[in-house]
C-alpha positions in Angstrom: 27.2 18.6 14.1 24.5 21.3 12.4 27.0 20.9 9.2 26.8 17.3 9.0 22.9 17.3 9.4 22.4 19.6 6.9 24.6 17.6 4.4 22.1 14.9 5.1 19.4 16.8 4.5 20.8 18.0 1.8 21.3 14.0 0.2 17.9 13.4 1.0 16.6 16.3 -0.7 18.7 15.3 -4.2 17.6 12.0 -3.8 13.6 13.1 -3.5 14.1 15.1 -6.0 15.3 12.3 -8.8 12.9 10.2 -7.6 10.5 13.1 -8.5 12.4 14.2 -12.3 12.2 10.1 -12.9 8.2 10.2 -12.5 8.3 13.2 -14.4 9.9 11.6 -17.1 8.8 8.3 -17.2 11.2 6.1 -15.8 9.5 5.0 -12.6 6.2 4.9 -11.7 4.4 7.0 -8.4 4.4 3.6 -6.5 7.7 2.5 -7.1 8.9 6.4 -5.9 7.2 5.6 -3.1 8.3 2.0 -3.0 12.2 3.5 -3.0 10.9 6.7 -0.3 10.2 3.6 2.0 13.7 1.2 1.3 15.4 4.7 2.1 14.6 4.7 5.7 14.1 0.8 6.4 17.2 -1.0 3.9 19.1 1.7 2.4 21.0 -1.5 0.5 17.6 -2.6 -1.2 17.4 0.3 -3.2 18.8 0.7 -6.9 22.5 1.6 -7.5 21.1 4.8 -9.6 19.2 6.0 -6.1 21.5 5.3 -3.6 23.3 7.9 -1.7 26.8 8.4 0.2 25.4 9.2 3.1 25.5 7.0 6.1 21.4 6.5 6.5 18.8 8.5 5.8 16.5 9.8 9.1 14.9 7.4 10.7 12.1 9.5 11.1 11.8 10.1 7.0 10.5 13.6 7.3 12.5 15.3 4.4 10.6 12.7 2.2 7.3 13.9 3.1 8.5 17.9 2.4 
């Protein structure tokens, strides 16, 4: 069960962290990083093919997105 978690954790984190080389580089604005943080925990199936992730569902709680 721990193992599982942590691979969530871990697709969360790879998914924070492209939103965060994308603002870096250009690609998407803060607000629209923010915009796909948010469709991440509410509609997974809103966001962008290019940000979507194979896990199930992110936390409900969204606290690797605030790390």
């Amino acid at each position: 069960m721990l193992f599982v978690a942590s691979l969530f954790a871990a697709d969360e984190a790879a998914f924070v962290n492209r939103l965060e080389n994308d603002v870096a580089s250009g690609k998407i604005t803060r607000g629209q990083s923010i915009a796909y943080q948010l469709m991440a925990v509410r509609d997974p199936n809103a966001l962008p093919q290019k940000y979507r992730t194979s896990a199930p569902g992110f936390t409900r709680s969204g606290t690797a997105l605030l790390i």
